[in-house]
PDBQT receptor file of N, H, CA, C and O in Angstrom, charges set to zero:
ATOM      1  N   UNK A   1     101.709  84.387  97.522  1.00  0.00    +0.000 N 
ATOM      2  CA  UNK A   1     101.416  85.202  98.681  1.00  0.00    +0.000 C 
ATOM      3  C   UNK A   1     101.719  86.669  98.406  1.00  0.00    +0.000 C 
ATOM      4  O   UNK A   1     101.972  87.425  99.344  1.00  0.00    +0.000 OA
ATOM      5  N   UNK A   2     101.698  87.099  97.111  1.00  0.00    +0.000 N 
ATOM      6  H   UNK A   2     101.492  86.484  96.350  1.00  0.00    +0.000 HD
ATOM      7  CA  UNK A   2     102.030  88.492  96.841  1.00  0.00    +0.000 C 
ATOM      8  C   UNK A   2     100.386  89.129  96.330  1.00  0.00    +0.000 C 
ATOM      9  O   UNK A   2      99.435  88.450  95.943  1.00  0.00    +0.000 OA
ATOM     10  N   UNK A   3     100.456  90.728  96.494  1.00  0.00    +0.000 N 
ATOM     11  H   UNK A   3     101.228  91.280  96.808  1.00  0.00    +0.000 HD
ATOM     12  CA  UNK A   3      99.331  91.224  96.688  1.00  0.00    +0.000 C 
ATOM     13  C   UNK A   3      99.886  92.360  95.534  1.00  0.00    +0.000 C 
ATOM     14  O   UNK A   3     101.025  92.750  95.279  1.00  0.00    +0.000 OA
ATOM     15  N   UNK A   4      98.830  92.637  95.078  1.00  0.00    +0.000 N 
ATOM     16  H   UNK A   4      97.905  92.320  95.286  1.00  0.00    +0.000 HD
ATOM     17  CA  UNK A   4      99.217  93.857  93.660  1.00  0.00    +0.000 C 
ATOM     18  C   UNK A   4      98.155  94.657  94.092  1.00  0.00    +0.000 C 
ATOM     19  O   UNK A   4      97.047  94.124  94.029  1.00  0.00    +0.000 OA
ATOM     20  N   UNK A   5      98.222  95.970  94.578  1.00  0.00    +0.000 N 
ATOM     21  H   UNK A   5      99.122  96.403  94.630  1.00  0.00    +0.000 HD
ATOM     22  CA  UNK A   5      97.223  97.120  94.459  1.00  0.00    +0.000 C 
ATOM     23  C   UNK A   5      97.674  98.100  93.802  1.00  0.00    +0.000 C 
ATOM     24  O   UNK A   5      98.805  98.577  93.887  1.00  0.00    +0.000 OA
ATOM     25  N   UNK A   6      96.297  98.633  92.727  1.00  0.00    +0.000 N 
ATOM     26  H   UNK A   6      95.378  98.245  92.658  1.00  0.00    +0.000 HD
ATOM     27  CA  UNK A   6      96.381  99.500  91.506  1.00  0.00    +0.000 C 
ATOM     28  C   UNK A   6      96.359 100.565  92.055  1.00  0.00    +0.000 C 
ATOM     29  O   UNK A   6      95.665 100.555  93.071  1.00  0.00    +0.000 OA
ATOM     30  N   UNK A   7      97.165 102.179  91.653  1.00  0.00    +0.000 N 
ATOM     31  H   UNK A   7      97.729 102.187  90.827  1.00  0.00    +0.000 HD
ATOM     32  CA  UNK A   7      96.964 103.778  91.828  1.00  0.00    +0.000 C 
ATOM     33  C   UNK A   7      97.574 103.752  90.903  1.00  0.00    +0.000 C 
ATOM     34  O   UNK A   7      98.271 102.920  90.322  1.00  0.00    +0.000 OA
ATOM     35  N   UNK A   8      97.143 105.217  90.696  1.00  0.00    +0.000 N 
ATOM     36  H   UNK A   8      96.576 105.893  91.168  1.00  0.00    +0.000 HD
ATOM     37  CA  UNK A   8      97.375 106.230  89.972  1.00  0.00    +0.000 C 
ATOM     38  C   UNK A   8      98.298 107.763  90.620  1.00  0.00    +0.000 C 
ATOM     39  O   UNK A   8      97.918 108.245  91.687  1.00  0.00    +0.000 OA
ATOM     40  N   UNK A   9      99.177 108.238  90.055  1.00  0.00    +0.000 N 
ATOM     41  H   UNK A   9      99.486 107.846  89.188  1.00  0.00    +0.000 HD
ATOM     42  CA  UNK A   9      99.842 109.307  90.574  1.00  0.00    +0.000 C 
ATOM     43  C   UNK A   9      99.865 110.145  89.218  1.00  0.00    +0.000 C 
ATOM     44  O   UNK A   9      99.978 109.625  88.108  1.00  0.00    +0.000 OA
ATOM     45  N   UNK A  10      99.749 111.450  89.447  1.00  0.00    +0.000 N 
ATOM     46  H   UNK A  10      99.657 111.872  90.349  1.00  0.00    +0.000 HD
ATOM     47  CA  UNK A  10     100.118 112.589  88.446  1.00  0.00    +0.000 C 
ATOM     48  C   UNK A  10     101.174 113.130  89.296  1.00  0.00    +0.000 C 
ATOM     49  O   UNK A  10     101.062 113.496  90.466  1.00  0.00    +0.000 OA
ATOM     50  N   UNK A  11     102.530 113.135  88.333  1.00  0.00    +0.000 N 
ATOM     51  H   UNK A  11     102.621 112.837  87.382  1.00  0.00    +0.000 HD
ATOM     52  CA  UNK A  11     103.575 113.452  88.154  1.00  0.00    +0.000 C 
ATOM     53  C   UNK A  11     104.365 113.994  87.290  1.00  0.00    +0.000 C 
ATOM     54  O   UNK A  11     105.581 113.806  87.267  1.00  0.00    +0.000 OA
ATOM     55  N   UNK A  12     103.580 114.885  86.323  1.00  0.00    +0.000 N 
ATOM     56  H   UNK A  12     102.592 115.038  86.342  1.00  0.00    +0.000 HD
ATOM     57  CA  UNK A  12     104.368 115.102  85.204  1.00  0.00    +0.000 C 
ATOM     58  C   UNK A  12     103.671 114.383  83.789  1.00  0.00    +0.000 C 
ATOM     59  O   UNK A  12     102.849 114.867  83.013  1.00  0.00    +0.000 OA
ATOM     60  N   UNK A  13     104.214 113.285  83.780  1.00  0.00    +0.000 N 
ATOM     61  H   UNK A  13     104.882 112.891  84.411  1.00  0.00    +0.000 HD
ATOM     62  CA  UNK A  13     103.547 112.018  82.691  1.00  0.00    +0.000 C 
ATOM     63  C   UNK A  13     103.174 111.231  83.642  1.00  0.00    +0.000 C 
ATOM     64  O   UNK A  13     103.551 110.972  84.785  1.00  0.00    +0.000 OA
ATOM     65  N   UNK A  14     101.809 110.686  82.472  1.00  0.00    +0.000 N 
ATOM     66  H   UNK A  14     101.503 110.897  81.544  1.00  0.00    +0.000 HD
ATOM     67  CA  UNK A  14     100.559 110.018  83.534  1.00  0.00    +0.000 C 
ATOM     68  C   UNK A  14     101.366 108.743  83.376  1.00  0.00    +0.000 C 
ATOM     69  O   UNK A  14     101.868 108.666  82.254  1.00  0.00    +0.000 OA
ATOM     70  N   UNK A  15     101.626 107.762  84.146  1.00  0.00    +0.000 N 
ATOM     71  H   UNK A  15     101.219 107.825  85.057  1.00  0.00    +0.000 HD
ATOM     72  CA  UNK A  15     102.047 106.352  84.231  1.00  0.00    +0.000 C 
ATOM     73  C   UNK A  15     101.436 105.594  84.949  1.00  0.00    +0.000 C 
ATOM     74  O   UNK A  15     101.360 105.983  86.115  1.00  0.00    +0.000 OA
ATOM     75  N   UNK A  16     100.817 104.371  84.659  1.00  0.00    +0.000 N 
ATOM     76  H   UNK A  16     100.878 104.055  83.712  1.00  0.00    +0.000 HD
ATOM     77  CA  UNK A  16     100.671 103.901  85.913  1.00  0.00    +0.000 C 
ATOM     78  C   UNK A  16     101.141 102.887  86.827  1.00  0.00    +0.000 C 
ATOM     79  O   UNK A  16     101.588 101.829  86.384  1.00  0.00    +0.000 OA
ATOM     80  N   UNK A  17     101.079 103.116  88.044  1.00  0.00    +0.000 N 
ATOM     81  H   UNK A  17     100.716 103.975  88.404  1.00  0.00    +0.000 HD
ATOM     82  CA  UNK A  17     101.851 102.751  89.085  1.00  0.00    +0.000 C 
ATOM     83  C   UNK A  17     101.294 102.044  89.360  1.00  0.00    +0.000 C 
ATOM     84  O   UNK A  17     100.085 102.152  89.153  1.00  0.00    +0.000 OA
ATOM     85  N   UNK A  18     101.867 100.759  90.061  1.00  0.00    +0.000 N 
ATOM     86  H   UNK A  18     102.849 100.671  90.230  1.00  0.00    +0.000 HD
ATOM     87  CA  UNK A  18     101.417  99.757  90.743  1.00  0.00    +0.000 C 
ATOM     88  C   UNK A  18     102.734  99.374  92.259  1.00  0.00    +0.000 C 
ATOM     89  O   UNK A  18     103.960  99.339  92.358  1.00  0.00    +0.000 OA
ATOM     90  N   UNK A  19     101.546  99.157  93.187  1.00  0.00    +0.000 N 
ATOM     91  H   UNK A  19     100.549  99.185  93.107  1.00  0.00    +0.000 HD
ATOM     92  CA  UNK A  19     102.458  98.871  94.519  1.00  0.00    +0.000 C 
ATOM     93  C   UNK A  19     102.077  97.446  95.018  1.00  0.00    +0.000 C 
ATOM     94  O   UNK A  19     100.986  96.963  95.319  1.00  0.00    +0.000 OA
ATOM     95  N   UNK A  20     103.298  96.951  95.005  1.00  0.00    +0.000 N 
ATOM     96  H   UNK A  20     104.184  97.344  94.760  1.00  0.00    +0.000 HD
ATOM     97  CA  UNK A  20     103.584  95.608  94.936  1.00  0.00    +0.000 C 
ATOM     98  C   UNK A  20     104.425  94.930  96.322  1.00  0.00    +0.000 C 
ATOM     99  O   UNK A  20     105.542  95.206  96.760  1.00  0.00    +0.000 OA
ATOM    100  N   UNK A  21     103.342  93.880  96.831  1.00  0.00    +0.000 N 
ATOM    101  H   UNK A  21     102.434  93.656  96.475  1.00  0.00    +0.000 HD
ATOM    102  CA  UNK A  21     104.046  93.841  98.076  1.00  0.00    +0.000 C 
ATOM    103  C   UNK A  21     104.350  92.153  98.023  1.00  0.00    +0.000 C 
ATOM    104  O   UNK A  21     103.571  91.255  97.704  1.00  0.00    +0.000 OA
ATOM    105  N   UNK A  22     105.860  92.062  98.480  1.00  0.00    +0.000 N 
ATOM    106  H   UNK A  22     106.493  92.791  98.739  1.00  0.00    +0.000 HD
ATOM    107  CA  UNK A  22     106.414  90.377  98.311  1.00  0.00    +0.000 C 
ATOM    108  C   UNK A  22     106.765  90.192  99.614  1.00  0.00    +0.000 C 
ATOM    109  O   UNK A  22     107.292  91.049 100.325  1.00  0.00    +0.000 OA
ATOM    110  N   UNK A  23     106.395  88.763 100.026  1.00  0.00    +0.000 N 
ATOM    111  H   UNK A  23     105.968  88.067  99.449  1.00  0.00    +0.000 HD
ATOM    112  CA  UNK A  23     107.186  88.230 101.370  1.00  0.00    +0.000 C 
ATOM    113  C   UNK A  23     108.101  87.381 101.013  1.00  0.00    +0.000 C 
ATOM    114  O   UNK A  23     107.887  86.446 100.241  1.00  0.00    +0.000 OA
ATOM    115  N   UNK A  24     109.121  87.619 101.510  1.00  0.00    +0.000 N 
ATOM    116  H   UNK A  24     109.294  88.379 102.137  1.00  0.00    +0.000 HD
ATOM    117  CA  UNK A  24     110.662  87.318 101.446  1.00  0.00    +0.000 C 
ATOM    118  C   UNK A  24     110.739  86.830 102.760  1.00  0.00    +0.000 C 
ATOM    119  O   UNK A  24     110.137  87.344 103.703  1.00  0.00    +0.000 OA
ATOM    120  N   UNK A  25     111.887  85.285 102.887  1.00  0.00    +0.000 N 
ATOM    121  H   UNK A  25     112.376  84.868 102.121  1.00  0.00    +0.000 HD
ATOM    122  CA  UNK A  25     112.423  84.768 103.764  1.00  0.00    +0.000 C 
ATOM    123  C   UNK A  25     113.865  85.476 104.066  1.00  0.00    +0.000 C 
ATOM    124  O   UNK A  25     114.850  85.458 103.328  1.00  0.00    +0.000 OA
ATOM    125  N   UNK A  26     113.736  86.088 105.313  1.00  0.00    +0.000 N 
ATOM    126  H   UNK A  26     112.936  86.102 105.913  1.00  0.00    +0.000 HD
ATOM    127  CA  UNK A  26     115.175  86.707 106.174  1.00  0.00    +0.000 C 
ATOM    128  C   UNK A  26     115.942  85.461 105.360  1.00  0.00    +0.000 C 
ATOM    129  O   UNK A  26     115.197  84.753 104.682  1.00  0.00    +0.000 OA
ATOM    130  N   UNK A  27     117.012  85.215 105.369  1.00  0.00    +0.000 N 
ATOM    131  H   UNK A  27     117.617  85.790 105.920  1.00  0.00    +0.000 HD
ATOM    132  CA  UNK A  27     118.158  84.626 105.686  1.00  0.00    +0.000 C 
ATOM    133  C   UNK A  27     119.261  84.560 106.863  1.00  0.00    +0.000 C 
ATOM    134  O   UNK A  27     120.069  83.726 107.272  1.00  0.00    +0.000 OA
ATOM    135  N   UNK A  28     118.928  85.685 107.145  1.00  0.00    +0.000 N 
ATOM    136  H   UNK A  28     118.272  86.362 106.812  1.00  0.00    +0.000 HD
ATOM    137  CA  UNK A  28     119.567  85.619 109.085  1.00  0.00    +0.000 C 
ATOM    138  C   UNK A  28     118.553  85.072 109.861  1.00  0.00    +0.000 C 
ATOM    139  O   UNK A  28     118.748  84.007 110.446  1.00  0.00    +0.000 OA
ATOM    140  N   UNK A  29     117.444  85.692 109.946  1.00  0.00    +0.000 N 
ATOM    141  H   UNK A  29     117.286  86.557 109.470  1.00  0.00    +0.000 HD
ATOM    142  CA  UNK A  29     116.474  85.249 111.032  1.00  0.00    +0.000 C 
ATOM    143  C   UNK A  29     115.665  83.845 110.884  1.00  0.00    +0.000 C 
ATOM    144  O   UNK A  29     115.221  83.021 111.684  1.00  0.00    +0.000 OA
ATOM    145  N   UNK A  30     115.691  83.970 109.540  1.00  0.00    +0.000 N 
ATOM    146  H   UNK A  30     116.052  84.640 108.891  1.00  0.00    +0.000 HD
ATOM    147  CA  UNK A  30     114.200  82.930 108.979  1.00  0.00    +0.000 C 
ATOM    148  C   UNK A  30     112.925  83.519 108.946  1.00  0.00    +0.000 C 
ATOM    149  O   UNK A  30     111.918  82.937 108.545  1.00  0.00    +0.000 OA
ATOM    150  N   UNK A  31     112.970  84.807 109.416  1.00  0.00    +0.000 N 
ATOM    151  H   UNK A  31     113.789  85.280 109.742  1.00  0.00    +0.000 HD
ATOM    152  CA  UNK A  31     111.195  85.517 109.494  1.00  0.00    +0.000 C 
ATOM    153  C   UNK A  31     111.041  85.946 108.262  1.00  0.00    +0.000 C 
ATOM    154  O   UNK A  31     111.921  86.210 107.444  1.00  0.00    +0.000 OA
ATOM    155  N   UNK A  32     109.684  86.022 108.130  1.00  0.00    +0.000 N 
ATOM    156  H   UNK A  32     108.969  85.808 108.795  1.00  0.00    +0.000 HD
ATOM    157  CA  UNK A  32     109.295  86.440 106.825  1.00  0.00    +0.000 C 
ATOM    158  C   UNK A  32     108.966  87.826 107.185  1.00  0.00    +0.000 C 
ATOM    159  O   UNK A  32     108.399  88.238 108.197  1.00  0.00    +0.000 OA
ATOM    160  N   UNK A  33     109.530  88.615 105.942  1.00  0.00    +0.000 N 
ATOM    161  H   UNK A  33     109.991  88.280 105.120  1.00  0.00    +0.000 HD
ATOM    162  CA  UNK A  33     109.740  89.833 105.407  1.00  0.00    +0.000 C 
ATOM    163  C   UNK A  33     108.849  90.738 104.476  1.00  0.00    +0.000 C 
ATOM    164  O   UNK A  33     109.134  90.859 103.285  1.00  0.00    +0.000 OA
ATOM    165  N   UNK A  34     107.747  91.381 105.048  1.00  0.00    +0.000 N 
ATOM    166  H   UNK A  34     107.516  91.283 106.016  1.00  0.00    +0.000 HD
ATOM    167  CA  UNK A  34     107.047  92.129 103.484  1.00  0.00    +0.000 C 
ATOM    168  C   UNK A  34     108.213  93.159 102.544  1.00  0.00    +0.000 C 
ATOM    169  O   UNK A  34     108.999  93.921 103.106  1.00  0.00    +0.000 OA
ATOM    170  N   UNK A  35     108.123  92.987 100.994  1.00  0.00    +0.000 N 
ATOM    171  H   UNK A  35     107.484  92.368 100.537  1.00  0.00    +0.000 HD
ATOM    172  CA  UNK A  35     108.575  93.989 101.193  1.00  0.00    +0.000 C 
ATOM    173  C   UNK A  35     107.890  94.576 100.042  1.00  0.00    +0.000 C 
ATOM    174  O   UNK A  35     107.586  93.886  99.069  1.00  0.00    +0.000 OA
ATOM    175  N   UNK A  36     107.595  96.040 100.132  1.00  0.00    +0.000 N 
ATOM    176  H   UNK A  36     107.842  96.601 100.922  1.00  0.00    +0.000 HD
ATOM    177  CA  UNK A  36     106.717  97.581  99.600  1.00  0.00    +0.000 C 
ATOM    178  C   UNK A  36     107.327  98.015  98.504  1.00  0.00    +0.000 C 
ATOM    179  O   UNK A  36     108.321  98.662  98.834  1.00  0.00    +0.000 OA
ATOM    180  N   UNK A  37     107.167  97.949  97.139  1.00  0.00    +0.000 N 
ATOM    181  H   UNK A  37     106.360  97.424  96.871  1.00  0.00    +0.000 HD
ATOM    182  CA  UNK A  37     107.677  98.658  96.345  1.00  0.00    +0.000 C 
ATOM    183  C   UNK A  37     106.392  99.331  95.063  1.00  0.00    +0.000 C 
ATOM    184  O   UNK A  37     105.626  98.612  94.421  1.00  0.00    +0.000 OA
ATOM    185  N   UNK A  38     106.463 100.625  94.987  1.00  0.00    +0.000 N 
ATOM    186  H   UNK A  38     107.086 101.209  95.508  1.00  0.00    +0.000 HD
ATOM    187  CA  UNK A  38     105.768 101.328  93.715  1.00  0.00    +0.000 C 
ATOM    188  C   UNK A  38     106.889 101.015  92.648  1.00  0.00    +0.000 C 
ATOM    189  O   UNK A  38     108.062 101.381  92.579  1.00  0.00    +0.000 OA
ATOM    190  N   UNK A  39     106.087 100.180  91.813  1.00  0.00    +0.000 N 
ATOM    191  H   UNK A  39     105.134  99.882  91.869  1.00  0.00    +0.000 HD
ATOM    192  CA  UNK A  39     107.055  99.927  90.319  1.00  0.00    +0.000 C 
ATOM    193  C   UNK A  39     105.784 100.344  89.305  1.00  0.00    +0.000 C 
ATOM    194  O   UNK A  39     104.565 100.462  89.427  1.00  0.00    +0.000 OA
ATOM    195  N   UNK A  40     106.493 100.455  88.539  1.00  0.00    +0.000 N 
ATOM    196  H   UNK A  40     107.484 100.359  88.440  1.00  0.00    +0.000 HD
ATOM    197  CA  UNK A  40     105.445 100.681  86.982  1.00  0.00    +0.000 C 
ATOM    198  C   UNK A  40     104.992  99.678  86.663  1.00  0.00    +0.000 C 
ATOM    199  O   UNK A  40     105.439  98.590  87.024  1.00  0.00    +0.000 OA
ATOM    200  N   UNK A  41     103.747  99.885  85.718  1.00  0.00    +0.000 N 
ATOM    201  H   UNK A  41     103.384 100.769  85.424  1.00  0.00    +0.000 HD
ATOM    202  CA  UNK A  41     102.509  98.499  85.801  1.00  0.00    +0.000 C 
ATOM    203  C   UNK A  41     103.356  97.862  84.686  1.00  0.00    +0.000 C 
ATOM    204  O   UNK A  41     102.692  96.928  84.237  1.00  0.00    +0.000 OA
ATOM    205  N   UNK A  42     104.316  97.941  84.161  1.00  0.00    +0.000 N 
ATOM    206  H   UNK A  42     104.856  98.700  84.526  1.00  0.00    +0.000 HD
ATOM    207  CA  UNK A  42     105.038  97.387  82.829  1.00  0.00    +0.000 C 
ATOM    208  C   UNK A  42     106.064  96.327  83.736  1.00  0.00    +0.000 C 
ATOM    209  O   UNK A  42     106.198  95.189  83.285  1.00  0.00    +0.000 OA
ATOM    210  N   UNK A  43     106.632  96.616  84.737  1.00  0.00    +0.000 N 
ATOM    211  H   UNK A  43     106.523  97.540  85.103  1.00  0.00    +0.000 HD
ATOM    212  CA  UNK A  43     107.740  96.177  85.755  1.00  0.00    +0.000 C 
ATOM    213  C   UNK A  43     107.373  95.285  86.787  1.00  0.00    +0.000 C 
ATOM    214  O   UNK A  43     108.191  95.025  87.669  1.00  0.00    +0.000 OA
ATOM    215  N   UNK A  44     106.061  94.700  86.788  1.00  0.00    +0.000 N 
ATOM    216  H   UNK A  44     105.396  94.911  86.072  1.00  0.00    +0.000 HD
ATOM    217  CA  UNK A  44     105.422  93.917  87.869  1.00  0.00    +0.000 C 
ATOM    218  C   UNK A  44     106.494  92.768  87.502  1.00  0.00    +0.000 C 
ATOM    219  O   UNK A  44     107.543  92.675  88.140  1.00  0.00    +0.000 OA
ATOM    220  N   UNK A  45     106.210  91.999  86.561  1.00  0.00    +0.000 N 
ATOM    221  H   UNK A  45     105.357  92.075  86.043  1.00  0.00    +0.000 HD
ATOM    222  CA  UNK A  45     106.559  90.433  86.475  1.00  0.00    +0.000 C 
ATOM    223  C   UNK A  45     108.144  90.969  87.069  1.00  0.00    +0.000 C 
ATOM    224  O   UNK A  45     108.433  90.338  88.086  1.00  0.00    +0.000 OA
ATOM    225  N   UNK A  46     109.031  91.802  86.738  1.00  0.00    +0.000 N 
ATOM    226  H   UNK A  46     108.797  92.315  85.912  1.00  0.00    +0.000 HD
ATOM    227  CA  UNK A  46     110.679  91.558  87.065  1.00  0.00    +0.000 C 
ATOM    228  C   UNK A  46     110.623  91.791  88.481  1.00  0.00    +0.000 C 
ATOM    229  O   UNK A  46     111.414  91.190  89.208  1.00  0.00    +0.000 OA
ATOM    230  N   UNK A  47     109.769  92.603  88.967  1.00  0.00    +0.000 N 
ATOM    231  H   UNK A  47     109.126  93.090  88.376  1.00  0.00    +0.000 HD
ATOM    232  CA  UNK A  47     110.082  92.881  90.973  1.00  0.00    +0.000 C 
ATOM    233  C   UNK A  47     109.479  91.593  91.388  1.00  0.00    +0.000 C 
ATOM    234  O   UNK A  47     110.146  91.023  92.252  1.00  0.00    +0.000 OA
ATOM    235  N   UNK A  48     108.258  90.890  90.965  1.00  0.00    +0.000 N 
ATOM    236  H   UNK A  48     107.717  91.353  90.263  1.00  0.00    +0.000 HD
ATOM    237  CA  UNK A  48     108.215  89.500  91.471  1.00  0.00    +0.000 C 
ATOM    238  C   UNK A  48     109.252  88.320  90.973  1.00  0.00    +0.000 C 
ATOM    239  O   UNK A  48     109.130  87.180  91.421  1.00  0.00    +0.000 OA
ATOM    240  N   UNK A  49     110.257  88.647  90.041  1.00  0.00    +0.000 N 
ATOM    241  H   UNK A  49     110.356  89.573  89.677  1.00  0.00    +0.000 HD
ATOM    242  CA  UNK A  49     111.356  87.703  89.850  1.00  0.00    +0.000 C 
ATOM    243  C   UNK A  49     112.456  87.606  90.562  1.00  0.00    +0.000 C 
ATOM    244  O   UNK A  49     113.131  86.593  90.742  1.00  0.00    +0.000 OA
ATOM    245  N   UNK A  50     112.675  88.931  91.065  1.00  0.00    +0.000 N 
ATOM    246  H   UNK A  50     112.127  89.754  90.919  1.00  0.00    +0.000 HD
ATOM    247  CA  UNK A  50     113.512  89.075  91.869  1.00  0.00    +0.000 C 
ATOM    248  C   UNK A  50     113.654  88.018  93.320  1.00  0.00    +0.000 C 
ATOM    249  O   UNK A  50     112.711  87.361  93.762  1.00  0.00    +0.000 OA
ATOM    250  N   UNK A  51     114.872  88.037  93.835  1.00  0.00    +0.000 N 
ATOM    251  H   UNK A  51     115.638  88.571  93.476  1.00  0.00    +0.000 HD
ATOM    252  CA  UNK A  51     114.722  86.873  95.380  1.00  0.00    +0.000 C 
ATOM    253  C   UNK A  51     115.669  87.980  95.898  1.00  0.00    +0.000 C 
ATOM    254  O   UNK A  51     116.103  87.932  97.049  1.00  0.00    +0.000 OA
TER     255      UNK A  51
């Protein structure tokens, strides 16, 4: 249930970015949680390893 959309940002050095969105189960509530992160296209697989 995770979604990967590709950009691009100029910042200095060209890198590219990828924004990566995971739904996570609260543990207080039980609701499910998106959560938004720009990681580098090298760093996808470890932000989806994460819990």
């Amino acid at each position: 249930m995770a979604k990967k959309a590709v950009a691009t940002f100029k910042a200095g050095t060209l890198k590219k970015m990828v924004k990566c969105i995971r739904m996570d189960k609260s543990a207080k509530t039980g609701a499910y949680v998106f959560t938004e992160q720009l990681v580098e296209e090298t760093e996808v697989k470890d932000f989806f390893a994460k819990k």
